[in-house]
C-alpha positions in Angstrom: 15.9 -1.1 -3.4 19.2 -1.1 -1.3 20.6 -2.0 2.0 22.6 -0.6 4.6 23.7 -2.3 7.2 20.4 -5.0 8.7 18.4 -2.0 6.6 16.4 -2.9 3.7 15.4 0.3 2.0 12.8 0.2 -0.2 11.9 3.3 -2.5 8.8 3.2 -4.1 8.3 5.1 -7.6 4.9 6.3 -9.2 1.8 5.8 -7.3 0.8 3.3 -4.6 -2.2 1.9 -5.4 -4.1 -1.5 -6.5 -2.8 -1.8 -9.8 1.0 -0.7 -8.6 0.8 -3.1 -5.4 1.8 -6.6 -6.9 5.5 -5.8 -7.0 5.7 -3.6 -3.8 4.3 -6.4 -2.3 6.8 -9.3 -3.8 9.3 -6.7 -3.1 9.0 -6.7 1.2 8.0 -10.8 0.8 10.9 -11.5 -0.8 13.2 -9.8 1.7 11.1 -11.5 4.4 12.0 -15.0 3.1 15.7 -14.2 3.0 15.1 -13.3 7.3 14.8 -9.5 6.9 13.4 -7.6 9.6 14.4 -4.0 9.1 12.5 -1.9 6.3 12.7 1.9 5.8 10.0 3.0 2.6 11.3 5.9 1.0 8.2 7.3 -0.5 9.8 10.7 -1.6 8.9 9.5 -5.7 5.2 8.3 -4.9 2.7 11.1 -5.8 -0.3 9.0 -4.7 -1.5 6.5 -2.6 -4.9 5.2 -2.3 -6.4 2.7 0.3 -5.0 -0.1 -1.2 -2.2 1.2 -0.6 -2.1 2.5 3.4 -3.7 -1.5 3.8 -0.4 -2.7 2.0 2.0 -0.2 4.5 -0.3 -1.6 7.5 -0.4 -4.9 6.2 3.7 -5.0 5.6 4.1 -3.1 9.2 2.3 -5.9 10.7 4.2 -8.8 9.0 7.5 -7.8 9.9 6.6 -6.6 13.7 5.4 -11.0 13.6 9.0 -11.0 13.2 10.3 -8.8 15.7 11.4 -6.2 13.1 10.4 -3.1 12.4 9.6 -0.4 9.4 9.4 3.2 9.2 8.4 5.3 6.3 10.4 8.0 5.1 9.7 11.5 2.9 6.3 11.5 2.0 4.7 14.5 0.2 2.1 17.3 1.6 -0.9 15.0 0.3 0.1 12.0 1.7 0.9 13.6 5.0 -2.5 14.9 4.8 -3.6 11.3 4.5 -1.7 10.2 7.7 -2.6 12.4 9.7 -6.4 12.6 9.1 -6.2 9.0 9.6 -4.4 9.1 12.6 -1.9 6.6 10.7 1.0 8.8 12.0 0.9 7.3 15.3 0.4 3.7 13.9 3.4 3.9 11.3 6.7 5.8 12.3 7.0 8.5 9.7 9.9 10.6 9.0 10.3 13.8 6.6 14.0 13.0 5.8 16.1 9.8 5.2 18.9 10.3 7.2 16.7 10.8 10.4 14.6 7.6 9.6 17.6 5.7 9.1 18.8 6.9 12.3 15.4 5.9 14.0 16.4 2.1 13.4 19.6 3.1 15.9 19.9 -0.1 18.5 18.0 -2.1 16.5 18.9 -6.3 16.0 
């Protein structure tokens, strides 16, 4: 995890799923606590992701928007884009196939 700027970056290793969740999860709480509303998920090191997981991106889309924040996802692989787009999640979560450009994205925001 790392920051730049009002940024939190998170980058998730391994897969996403329900027996990986617990500390992604702590992860984005914890930064909420401490009034961050900013999160870019760098996913470019997660292979897989079940529906565990898409409910925990949702889920952690959802809690920070309650805060006036915002999060976008960054890098993720051919299967996952698969995923997104067959789900329509694509237009739900703001997805980016390189850092830079999603980091960009968050441009203007406070």
């Amino acid at each position: 995890m790392g920051q730049r700027e009002a940024i939190t970056i998170v980058e998730l290793i391994g897969d996403l799923d329900l027996g990986t969740l617990k500390v992604a999860k702590e992860t984005i709480q914890k930064e909420l606590d401490q009034d961050k509303k900013f999160f870019l998920i760098d996913l470019a090191k997660v292979g897989y992701i079940d529906s565990s997981g898409l409910g925990f991106l949702i889920g952690s889309l959802k809690k920070v928007r309650e805060r006036q924040g915002d999060l976008k996802i960054a890098r993720l692989n051919a299967y996952m884009l698969g995923i997104f787009k067959l789900l329509n999640l694509h237009e739900v979560l703001e997805v980016y196939d390189d850092f830079d450009t999603a980091l960009e994205a968050f441009a203007g925001s406070d």
